[in-house]
PDB file as gemmi writes it, atoms N, CA and C in Angstrom:
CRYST1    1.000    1.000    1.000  90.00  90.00  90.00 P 1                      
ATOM      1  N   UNK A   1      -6.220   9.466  15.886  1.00  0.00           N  
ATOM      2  CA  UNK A   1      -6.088   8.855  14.573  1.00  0.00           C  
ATOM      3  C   UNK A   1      -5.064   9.649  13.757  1.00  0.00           C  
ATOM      4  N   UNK A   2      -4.224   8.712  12.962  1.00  0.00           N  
ATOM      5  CA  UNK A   2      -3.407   9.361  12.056  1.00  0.00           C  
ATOM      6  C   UNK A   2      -3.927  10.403  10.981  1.00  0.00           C  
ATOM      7  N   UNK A   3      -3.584  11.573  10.627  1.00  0.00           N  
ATOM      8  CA  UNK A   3      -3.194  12.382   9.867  1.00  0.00           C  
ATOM      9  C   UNK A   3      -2.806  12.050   8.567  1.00  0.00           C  
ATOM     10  N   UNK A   4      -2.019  10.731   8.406  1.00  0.00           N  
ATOM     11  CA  UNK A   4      -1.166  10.792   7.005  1.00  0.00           C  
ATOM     12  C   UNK A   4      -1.873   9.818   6.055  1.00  0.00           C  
ATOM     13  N   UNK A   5      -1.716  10.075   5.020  1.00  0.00           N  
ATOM     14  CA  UNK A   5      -2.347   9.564   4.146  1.00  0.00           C  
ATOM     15  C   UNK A   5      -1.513   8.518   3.177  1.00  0.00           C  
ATOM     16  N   UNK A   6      -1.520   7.612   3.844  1.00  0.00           N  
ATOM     17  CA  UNK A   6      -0.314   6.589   2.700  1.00  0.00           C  
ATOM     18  C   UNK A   6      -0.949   6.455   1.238  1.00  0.00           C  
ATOM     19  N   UNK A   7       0.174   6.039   0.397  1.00  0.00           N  
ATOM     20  CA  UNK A   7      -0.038   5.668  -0.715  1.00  0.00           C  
ATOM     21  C   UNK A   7      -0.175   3.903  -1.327  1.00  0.00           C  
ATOM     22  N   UNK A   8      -0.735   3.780  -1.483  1.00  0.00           N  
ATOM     23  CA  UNK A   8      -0.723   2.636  -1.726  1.00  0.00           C  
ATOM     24  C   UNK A   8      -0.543   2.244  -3.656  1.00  0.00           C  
ATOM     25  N   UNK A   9      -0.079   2.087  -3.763  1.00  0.00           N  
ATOM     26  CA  UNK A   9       1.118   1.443  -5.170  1.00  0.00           C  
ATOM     27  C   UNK A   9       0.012  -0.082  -5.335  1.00  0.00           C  
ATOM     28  N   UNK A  10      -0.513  -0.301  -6.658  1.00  0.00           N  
ATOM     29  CA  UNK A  10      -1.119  -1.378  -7.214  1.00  0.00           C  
ATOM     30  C   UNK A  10      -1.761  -1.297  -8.761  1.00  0.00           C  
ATOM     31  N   UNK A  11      -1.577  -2.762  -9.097  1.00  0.00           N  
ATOM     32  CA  UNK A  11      -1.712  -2.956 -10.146  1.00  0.00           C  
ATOM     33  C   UNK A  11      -2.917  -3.876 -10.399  1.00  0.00           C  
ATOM     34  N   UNK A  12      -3.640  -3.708 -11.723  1.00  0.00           N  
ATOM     35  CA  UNK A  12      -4.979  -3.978 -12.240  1.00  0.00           C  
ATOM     36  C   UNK A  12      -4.700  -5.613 -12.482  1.00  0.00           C  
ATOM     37  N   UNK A  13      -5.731  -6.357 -11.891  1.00  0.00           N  
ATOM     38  CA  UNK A  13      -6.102  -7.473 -11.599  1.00  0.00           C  
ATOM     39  C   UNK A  13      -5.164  -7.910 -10.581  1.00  0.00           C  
ATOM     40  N   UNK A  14      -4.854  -7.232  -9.816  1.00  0.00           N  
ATOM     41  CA  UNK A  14      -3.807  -8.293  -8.722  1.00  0.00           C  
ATOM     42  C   UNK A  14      -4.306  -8.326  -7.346  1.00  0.00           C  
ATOM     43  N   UNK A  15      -4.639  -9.950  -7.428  1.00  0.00           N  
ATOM     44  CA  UNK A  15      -5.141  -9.924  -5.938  1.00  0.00           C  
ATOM     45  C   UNK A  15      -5.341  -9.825  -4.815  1.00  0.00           C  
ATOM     46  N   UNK A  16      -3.694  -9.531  -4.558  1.00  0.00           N  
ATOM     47  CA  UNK A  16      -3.206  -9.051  -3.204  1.00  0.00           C  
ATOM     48  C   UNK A  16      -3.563  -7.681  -3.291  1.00  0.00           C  
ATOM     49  N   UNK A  17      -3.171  -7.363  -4.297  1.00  0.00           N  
ATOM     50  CA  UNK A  17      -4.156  -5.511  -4.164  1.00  0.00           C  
ATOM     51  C   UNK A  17      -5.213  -5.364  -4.073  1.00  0.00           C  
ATOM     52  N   UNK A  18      -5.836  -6.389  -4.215  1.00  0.00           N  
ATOM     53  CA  UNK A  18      -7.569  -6.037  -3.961  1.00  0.00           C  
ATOM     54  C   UNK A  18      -7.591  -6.023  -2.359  1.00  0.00           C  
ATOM     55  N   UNK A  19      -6.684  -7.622  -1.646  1.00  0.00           N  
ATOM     56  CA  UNK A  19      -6.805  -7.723  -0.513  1.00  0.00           C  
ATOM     57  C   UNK A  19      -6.441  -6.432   0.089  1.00  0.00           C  
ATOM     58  N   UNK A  20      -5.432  -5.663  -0.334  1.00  0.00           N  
ATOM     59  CA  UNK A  20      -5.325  -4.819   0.610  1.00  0.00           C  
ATOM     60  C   UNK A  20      -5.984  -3.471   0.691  1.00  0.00           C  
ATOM     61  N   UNK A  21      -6.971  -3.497  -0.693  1.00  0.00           N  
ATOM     62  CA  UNK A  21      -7.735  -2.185  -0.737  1.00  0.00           C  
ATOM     63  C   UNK A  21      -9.035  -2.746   0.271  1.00  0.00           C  
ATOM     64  N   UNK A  22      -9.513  -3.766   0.426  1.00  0.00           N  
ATOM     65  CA  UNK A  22     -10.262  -4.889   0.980  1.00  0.00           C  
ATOM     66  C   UNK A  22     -10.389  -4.632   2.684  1.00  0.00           C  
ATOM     67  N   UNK A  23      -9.033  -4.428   2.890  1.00  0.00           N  
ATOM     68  CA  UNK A  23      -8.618  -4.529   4.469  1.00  0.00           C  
ATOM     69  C   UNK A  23      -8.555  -3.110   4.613  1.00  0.00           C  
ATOM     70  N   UNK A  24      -8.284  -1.938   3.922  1.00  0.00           N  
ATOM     71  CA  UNK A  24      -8.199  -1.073   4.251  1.00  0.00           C  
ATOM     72  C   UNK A  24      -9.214  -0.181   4.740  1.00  0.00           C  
ATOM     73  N   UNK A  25     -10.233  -0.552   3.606  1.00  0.00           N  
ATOM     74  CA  UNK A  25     -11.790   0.026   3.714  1.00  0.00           C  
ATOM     75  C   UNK A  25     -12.561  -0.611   4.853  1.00  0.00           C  
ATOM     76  N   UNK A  26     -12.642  -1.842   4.742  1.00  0.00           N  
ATOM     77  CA  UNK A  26     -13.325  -2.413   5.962  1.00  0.00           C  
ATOM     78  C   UNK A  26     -12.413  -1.804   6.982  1.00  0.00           C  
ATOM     79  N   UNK A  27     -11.215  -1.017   7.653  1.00  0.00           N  
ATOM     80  CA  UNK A  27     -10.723  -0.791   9.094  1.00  0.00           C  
ATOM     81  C   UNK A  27     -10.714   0.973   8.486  1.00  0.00           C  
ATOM     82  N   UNK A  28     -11.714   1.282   7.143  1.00  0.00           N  
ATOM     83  CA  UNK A  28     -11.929   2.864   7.243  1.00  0.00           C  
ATOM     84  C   UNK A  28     -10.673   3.576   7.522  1.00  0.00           C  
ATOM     85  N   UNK A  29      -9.600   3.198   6.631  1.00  0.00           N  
ATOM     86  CA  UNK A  29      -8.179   4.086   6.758  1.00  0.00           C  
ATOM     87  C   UNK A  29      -7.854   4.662   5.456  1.00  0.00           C  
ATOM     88  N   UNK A  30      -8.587   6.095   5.043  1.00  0.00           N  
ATOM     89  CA  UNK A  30      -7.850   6.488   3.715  1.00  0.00           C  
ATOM     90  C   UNK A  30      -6.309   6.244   3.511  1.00  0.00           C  
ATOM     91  N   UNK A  31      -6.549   6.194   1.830  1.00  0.00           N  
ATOM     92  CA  UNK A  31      -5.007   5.994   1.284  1.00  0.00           C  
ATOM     93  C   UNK A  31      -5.334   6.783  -0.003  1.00  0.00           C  
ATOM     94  N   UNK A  32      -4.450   7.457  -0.669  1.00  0.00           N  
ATOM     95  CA  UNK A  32      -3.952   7.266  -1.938  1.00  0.00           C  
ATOM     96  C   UNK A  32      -3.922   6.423  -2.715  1.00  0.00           C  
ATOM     97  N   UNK A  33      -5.202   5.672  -3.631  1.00  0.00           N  
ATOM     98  CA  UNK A  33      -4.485   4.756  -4.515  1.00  0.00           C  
ATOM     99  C   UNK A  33      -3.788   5.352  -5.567  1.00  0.00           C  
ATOM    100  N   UNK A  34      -2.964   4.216  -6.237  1.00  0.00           N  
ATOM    101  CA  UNK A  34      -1.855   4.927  -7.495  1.00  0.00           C  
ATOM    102  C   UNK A  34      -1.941   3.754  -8.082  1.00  0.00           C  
ATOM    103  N   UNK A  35      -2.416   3.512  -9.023  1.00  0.00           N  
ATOM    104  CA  UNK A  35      -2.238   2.329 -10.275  1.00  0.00           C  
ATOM    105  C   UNK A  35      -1.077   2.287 -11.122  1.00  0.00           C  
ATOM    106  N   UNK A  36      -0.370   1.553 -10.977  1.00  0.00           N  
ATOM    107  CA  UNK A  36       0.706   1.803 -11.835  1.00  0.00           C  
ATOM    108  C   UNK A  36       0.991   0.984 -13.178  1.00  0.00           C  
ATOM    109  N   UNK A  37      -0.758   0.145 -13.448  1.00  0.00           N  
ATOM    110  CA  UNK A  37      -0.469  -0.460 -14.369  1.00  0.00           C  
ATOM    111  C   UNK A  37      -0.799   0.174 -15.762  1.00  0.00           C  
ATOM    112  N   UNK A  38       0.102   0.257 -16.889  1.00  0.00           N  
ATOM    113  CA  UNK A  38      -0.180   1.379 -17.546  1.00  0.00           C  
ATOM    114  C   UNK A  38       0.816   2.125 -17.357  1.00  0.00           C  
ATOM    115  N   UNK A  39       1.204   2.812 -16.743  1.00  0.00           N  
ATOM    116  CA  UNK A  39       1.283   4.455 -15.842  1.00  0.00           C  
ATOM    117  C   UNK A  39       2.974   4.190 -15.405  1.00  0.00           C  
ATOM    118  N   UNK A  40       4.128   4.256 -16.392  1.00  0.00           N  
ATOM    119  CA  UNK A  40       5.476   4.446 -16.397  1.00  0.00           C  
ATOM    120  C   UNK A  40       5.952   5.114 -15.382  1.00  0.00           C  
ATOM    121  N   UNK A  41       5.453   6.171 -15.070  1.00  0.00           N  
ATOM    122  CA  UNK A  41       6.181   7.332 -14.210  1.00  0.00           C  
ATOM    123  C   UNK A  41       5.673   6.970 -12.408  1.00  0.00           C  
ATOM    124  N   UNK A  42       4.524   6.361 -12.876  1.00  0.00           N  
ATOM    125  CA  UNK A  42       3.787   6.159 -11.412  1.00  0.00           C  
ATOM    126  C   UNK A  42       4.376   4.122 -11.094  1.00  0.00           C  
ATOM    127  N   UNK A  43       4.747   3.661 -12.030  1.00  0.00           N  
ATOM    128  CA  UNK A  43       5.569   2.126 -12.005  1.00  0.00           C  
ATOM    129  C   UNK A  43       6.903   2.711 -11.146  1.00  0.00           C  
ATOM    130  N   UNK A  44       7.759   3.425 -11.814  1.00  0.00           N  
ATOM    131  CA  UNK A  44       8.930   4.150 -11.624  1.00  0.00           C  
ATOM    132  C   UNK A  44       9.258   4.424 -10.356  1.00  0.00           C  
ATOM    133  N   UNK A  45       8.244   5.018  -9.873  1.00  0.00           N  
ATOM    134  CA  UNK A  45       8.045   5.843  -8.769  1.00  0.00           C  
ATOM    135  C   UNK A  45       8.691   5.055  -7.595  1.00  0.00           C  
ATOM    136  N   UNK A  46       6.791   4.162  -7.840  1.00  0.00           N  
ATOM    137  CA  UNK A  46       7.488   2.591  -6.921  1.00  0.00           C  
ATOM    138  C   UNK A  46       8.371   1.794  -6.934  1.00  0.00           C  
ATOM    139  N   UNK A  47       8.744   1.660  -7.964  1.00  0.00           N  
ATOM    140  CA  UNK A  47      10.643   1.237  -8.138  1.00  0.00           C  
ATOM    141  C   UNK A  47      11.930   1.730  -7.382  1.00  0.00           C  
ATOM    142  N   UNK A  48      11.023   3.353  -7.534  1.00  0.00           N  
ATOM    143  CA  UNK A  48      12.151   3.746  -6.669  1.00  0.00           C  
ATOM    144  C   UNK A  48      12.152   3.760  -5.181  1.00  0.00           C  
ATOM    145  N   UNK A  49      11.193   4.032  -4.606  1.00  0.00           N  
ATOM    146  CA  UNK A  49      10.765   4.066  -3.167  1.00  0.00           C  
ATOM    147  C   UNK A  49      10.735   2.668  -2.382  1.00  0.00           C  
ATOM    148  N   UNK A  50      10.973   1.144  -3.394  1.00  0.00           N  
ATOM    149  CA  UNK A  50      10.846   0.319  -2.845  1.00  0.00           C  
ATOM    150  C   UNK A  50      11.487  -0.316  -3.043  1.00  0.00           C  
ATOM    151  N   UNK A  51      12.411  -0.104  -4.312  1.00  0.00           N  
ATOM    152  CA  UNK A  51      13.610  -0.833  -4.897  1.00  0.00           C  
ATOM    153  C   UNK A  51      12.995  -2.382  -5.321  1.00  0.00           C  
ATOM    154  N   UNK A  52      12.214  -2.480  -5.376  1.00  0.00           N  
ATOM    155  CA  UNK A  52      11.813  -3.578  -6.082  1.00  0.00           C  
ATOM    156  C   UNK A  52      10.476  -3.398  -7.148  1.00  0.00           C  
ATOM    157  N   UNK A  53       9.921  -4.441  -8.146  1.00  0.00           N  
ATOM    158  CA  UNK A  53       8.358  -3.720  -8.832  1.00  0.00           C  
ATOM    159  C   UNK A  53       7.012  -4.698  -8.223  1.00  0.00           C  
ATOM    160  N   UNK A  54       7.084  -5.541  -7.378  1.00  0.00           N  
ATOM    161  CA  UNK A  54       5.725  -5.999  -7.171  1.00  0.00           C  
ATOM    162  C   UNK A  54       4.704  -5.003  -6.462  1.00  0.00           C  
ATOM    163  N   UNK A  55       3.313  -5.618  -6.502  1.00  0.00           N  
ATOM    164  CA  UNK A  55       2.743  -4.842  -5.988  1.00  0.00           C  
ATOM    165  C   UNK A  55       1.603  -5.402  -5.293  1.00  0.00           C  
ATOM    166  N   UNK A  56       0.638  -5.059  -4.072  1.00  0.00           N  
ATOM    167  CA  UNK A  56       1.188  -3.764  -3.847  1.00  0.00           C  
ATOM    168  C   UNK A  56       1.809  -3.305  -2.505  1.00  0.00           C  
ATOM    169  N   UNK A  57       2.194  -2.174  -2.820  1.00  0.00           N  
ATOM    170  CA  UNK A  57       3.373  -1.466  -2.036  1.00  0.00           C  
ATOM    171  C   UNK A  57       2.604  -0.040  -1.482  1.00  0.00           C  
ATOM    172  N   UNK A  58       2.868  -0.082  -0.101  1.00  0.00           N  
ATOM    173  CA  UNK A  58       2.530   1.308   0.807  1.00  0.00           C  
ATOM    174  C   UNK A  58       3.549   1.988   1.239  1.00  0.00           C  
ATOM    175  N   UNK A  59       3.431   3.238   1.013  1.00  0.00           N  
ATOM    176  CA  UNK A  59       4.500   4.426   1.529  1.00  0.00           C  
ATOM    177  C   UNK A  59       3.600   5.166   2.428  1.00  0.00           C  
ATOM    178  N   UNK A  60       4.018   4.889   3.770  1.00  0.00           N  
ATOM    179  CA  UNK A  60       3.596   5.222   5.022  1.00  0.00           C  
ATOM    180  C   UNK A  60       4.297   6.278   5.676  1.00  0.00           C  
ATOM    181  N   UNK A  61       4.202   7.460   5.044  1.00  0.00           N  
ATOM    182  CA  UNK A  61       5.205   8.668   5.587  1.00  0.00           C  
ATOM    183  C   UNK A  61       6.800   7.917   5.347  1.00  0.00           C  
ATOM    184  N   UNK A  62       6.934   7.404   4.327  1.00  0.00           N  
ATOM    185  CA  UNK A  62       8.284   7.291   4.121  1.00  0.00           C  
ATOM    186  C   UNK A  62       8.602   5.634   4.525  1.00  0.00           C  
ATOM    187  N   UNK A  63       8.049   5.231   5.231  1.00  0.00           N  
ATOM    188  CA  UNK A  63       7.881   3.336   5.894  1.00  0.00           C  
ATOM    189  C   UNK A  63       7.574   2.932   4.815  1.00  0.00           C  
ATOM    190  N   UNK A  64       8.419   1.742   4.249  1.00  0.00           N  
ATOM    191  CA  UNK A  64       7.981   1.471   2.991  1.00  0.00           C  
ATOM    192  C   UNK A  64       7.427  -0.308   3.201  1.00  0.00           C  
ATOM    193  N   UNK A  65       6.334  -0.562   2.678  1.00  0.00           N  
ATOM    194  CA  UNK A  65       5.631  -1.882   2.919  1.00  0.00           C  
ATOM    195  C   UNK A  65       5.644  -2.615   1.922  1.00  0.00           C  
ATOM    196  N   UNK A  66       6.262  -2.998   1.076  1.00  0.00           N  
ATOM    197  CA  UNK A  66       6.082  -4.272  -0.104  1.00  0.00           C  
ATOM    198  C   UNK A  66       6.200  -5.336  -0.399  1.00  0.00           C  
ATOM    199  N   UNK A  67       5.151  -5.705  -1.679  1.00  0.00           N  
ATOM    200  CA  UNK A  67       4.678  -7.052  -1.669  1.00  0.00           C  
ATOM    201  C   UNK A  67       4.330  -7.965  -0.577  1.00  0.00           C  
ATOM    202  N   UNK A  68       3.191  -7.312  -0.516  1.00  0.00           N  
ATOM    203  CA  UNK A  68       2.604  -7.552   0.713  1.00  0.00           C  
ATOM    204  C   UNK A  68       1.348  -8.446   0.766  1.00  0.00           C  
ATOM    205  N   UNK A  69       0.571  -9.223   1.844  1.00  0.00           N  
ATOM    206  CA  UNK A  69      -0.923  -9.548   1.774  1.00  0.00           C  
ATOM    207  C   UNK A  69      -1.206  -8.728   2.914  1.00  0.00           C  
ATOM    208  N   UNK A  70      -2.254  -9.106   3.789  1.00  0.00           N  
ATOM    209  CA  UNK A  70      -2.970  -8.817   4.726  1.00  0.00           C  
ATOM    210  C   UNK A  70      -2.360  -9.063   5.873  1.00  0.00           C  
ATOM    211  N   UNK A  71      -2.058 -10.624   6.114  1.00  0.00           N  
ATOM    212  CA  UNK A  71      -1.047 -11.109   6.974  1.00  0.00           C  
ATOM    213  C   UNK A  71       0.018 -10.192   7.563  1.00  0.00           C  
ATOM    214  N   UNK A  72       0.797  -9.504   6.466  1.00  0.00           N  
ATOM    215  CA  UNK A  72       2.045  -8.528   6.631  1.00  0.00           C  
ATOM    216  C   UNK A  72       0.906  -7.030   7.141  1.00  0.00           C  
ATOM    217  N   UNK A  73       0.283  -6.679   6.387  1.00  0.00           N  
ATOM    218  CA  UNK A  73      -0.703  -5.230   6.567  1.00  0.00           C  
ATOM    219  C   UNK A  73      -0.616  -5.016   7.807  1.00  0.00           C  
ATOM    220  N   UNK A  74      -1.490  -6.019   8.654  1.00  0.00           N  
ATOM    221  CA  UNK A  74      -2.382  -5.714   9.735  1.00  0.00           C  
ATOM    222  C   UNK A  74      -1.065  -5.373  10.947  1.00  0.00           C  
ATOM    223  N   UNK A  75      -0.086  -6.555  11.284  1.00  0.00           N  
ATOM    224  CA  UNK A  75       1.587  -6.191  12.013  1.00  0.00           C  
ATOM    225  C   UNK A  75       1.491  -4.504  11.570  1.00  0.00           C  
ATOM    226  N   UNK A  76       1.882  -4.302  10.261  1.00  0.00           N  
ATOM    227  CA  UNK A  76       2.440  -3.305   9.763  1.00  0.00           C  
ATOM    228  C   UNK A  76       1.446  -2.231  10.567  1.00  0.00           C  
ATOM    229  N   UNK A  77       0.262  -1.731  10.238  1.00  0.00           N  
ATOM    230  CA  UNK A  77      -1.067  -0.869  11.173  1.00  0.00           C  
ATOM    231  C   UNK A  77      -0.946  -1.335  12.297  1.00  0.00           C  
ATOM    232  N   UNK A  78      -0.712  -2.167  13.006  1.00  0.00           N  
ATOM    233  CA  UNK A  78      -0.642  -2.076  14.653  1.00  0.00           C  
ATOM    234  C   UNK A  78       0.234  -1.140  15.059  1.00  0.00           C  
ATOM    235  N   UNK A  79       1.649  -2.121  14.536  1.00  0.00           N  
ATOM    236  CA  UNK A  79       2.912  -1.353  15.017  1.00  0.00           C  
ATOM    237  C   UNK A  79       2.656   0.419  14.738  1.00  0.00           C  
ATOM    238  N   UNK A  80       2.156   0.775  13.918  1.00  0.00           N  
ATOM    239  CA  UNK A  80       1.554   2.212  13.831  1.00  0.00           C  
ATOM    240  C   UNK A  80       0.483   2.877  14.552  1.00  0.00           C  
ATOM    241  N   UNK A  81      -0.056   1.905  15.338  1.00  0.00           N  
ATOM    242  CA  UNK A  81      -1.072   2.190  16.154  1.00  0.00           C  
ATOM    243  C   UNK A  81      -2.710   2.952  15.768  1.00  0.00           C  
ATOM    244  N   UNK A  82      -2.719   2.374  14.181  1.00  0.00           N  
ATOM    245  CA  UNK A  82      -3.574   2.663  13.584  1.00  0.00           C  
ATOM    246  C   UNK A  82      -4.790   1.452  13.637  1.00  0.00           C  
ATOM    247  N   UNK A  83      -4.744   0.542  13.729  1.00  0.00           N  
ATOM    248  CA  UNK A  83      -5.631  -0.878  14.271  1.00  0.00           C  
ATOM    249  C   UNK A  83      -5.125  -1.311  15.230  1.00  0.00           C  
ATOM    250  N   UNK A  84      -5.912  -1.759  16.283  1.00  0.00           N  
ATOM    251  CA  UNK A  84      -5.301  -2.403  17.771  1.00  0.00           C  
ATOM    252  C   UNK A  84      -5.264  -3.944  17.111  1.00  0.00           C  
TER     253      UNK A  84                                                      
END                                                                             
């Protein structure tokens, strides 16, 4: 099992962020959450790392995942070999 601890980038009431805090817990893969709603420097951040502002957005040791659902997630954790 992986070591790294992604971040996951999301904002308050958004549903795809729920989905993906949703999918994450049910397959038991810590993350970093970071709310960036509110939170300028932590919005910013993800602006910069993803060049775009939706959310939400995972920084996977530097692999950057955004605007995303579940659909995109689960590809994304295979190819990492973190969910079969």
């Amino acid at each position: 099992m992986s070591t790294i601890v992604p971040k996951l980038y999301v904002k308050t009431g958004c549903p795809w962020c729920e989905e993906a805090i949703e999918f994450l817990d049910q397959h038991k893969i810590k993350y970093e959450l970071i709310t960036v709603t509110g939170n300028r420097e932590t919005y910013d951040e993800m602006v910069k790392i993803s060049s775009q502002s939706k959310a939400p957005t995972m920084d996977w040791d530097g692999e950057i995942l955004a605007d995303f659902g579940a659909a995109e997630l689960a590809p994304f954790l295979k190819k990492r070999g973190i969910i079969k």
